[in-house]
N, C-alpha and C positions, 0 to 999 in steps of 0.2 A: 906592459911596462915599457916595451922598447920604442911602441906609438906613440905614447905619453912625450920619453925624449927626444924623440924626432921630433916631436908637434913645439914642442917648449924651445928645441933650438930654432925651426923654423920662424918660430913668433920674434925671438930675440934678433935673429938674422935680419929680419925684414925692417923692425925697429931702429935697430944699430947704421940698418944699411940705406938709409934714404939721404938725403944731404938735407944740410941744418933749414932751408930754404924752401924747399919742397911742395909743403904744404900751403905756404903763405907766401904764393909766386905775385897776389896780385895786393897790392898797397891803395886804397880808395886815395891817397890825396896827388897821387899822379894823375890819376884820370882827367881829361880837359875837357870838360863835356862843351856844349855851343851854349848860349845865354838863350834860355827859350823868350820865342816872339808870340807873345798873346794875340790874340783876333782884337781887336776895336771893340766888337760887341762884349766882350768881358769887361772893359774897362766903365764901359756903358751901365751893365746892369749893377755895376757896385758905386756908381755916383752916390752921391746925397739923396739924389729924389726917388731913388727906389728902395730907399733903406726900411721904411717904413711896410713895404712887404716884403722884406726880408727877414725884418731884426724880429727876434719872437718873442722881444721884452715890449714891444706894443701891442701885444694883445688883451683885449680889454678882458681883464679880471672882475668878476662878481665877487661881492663877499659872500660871503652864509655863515650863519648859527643855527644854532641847536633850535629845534622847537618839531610841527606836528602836521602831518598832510592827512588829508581822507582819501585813503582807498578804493576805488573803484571796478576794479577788476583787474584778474590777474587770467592770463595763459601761456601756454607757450605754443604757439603759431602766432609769427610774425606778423601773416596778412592779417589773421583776426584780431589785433593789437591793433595796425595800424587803420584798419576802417573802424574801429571803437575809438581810437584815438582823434579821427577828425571828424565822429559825431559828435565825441563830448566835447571837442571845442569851437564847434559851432553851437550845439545845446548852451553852453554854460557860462557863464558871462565872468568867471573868476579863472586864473592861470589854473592849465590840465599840463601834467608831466609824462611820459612814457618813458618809462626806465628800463633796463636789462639787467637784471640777479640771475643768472641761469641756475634752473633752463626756463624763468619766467618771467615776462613782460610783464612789467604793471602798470598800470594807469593810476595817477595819481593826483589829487586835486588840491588846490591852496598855499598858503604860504601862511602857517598859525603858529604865533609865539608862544601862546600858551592852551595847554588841554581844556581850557574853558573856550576856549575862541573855536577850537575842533570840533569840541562836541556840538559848538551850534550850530557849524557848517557842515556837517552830518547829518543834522537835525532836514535843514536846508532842501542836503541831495537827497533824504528819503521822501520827502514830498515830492522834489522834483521826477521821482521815479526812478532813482538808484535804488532798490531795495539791499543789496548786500554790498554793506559799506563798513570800513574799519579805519580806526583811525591806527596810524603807523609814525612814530618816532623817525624824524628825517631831519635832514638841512634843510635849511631853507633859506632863503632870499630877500 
């Protein structure tokens, strides 16, 4: 008990005993800092003529909606994604996609609005020598 009032007067002591100022010795609108000197080359790269790759409201935007691509293989090794990926687009004469869902890559083929336009273009890669193909609900282009 007699810790307790010791600790409890000590607390108040220290409180009581600092001047009103103490804490808040330093006021930010005193400070005079210098006027900073920019390099030339800042001034440069913010012109008009490099806004254009700077501003990244000119990036060119695609649309897409809803509709259907064919399937062409799915793994997950990167390198075997990407050597399957630049035989089917030298093979195939219609846009080939390679996407990442992890953990699997997939190869994807077409740009079809509707499940009738898919199923022909499935039709299509099984002859062409896809045999395991599926049509997948995507955006498209």
């Amino acid at each position: 008990m007699r810790n307790i009032v010791l600790l409890s007067l000590f607390m108040v002591g220290t409180v009581l005993g600092q001047s009103p100022d103490s804490l808040f010795w330093f006021h930010p609108d005193s400070a005079k800092e210098p006027p900073l000197k920019w390099p030339i080359i800042i001034n440069q790269i913010f012109s008009p003529k490099y806004w254009g790759l700077a501003d990244s409201t000119q990036r060119n935007i695609r649309e897409s909606e809803d509709g259907f691509r064919v399937q062409i293989f799915e793994t997950q090794s990167a390198n075997e994604a990407q050597s399957f990926f630049r035989e089917s687009t030298v093979a195939l004469t219609d846009s080939v996609y390679l996407s990442f869902d992890a953990p699997f890559y997939k190869i994807r083929v077409g740009n079809c609005p509707t499940r009738h336009e898919a199923i022909t273009l499935q039709k299509v890669l099984k002859n062409t020598g896809y045999k395991t193909t599926w049509i997948v609900r995507s955006r498209i282009e």
